[in-house]
C-alpha positions in Angstrom: 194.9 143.2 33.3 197.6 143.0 35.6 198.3 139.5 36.9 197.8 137.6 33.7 200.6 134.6 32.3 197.9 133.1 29.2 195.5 133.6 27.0 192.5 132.7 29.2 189.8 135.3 29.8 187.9 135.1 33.5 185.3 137.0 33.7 182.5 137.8 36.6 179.6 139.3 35.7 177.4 141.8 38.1 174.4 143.2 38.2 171.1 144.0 40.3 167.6 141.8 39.8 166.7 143.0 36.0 170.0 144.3 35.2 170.0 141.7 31.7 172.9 139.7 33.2 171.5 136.7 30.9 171.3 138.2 28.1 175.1 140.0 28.1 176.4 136.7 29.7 174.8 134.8 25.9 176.4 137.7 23.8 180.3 137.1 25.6 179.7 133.4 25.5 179.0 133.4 21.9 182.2 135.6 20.9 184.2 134.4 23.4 183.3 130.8 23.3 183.9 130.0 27.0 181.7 128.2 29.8 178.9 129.8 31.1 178.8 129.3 35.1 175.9 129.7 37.1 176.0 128.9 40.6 172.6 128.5 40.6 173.3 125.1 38.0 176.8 124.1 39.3 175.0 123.6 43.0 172.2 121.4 42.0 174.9 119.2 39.9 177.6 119.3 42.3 174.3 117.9 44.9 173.2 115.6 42.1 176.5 114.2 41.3 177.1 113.5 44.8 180.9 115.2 45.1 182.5 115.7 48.5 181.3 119.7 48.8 177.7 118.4 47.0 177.2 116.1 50.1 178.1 119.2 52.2 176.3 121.4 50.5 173.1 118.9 50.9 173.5 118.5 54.5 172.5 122.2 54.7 170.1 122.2 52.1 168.1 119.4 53.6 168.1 121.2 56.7 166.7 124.1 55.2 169.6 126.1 56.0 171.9 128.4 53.7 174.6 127.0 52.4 177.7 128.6 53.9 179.9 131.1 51.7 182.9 128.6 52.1 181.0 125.8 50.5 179.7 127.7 47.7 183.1 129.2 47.0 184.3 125.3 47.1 181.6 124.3 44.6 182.6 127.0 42.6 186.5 126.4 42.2 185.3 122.4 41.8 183.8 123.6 38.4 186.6 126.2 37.7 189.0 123.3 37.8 187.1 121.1 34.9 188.4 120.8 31.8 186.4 123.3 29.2 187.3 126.4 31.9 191.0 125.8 30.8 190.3 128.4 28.4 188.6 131.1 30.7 185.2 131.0 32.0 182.4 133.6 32.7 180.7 133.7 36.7 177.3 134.8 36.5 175.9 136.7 39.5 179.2 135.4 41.8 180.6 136.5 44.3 177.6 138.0 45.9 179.2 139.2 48.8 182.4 140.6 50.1 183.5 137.2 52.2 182.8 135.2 48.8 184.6 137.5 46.7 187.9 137.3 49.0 187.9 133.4 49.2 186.8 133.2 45.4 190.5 135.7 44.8 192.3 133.7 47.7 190.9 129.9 45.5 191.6 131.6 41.8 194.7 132.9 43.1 196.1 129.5 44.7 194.7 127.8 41.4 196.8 129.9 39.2 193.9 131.1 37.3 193.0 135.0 38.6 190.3 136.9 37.3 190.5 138.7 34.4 188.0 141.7 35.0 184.4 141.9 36.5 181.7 143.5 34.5 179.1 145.5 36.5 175.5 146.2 34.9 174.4 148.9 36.9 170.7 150.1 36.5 168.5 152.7 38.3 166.2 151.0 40.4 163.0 152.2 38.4 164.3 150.4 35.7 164.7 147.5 37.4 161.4 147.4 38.6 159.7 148.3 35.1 161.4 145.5 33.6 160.9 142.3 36.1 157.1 143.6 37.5 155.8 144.0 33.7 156.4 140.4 33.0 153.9 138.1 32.5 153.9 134.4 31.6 151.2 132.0 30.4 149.6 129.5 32.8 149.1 127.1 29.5 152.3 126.7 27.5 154.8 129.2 29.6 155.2 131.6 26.9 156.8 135.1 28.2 155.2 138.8 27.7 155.7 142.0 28.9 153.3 145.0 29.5 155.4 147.8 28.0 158.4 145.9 26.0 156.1 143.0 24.8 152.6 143.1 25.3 150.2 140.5 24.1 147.7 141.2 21.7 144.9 141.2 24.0 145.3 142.1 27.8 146.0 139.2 29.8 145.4 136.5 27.1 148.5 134.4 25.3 149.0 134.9 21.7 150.3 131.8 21.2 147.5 129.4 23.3 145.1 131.7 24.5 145.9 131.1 27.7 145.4 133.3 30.2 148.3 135.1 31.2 149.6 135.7 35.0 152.5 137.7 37.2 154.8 135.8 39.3 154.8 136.2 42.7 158.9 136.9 42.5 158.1 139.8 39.9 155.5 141.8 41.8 156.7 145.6 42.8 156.8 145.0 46.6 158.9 142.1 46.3 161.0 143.5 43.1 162.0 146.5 45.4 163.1 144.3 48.4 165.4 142.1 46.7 166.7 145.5 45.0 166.8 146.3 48.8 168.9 143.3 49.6 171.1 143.1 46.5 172.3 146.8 47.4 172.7 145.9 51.1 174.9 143.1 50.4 177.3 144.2 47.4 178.1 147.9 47.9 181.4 146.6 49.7 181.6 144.1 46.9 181.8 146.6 44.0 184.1 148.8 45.8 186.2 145.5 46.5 186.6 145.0 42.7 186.9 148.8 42.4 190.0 149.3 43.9 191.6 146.5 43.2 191.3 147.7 39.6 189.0 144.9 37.6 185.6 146.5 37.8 184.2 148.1 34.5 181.0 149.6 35.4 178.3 149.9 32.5 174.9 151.6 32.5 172.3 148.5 31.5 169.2 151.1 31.2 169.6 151.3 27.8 168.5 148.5 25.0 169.9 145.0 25.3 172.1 145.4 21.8 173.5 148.6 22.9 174.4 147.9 26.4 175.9 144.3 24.7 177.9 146.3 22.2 179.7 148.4 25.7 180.1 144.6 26.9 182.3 143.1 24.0 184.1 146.4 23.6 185.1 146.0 27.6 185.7 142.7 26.8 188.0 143.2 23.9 190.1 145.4 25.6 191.6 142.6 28.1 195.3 142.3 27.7 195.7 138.7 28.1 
């Protein structure tokens, strides 16, 4: 990719609700050996480990507010500058919107470090909601099912306990297709973003989890760094 001066790989990974971004985000880590970054994870630690955009972040938080794009992005290039990212790193599920993606370029870009590609699982939305409304989880010892992919031996009971089995309120139907809804809403500017600047690869994640991971690595191995 254009851009490059090392051997680092800097990856961001995309995808709708169900797309299997945690599952293709395990199979580059484990060939590719670099961190792992959820912003999810780096929020609550930069909060925990009280840094100057943690506080920030916590002020909002406390409020019950959103945390603003700017601070998120600042959390984000905090972790980008640690030490085991000197090698390349992999963003999973960030940016999730055009003004993120822009200061995420304008911070990588200033740091020396610019992205490498970004990988986008795309999936039809039926897929999406067959795969995240047939889960089911155990009230007992939290083991996972699924109604077509996985199903426990008996309806609605745990193989593993014999607990009884239940559906999230995040993975019913109605509230599956309104955060398809959302994701849509907020990163069709995104993906074209990426588009034309020439680092999206867009793969199909409707077929099987080795299959789709095999497009992954070949994408991945492709990067002139």
């Amino acid at each position: 990719m254009a851009g490059l001066t090392d051997n680092a790989m800097r990856l961001v990974l995309l995808g709708p609700p169900g797309a299997g971004k945690g599952t293709q985000a395990e199979a580059i880590v484990g060939e590719r050996g670099i961190p792992h970054i959820s912003t999810g994870e780096i929020l609550r630690e930069a909060v925990a480990n009280g840094t100057e955009v943690g506080l920030k972040a916590k002020s909002y938080m406390d409020a019950g507010d959103l945390v603003p794009d700017d601070v998120v992005v600042a959390i984000v290039a905090e972790r980008l500058r640690a030490p085991d990212c000197s090698n390349g790193w992999l963003l999973d599920g960030f940016p999730r919107n055009l003004v993120q993606a822009e200061a995420l370029g304008k911070a990588t870009a200033e740091m020396g470090t610019p992205i490498s590609m970004v990988l986008y699982l795309n999936i039809a939305p039926e897929t999406a909601v067959e795969r995240i409304s047939g889960r089911r989880l155990c009230a007992d010892c939290g083991a996972g099912f699924h109604v077509s992919f996985m199903p426990p031996k008996a309806e609605g009971v745990c193989d593993k306990c014999g607990g009884k089995l239940y559906q999230r309120d995040d993975d019913s139907e109605e509230t599956v297709r309104a955060r398809l809804a959302t994701y849509d809403e907020q990163t069709v500017e995104l993906i074209e973003h990426y588009r034309s600047a020439g680092l999206l690869v867009e793969i199909r994640g409707d077929e099987n989890p080795e299959n789709v991971a095999e497009q992954v690595l070949e994408a991945v191995r492709g990067i002139r760094c």
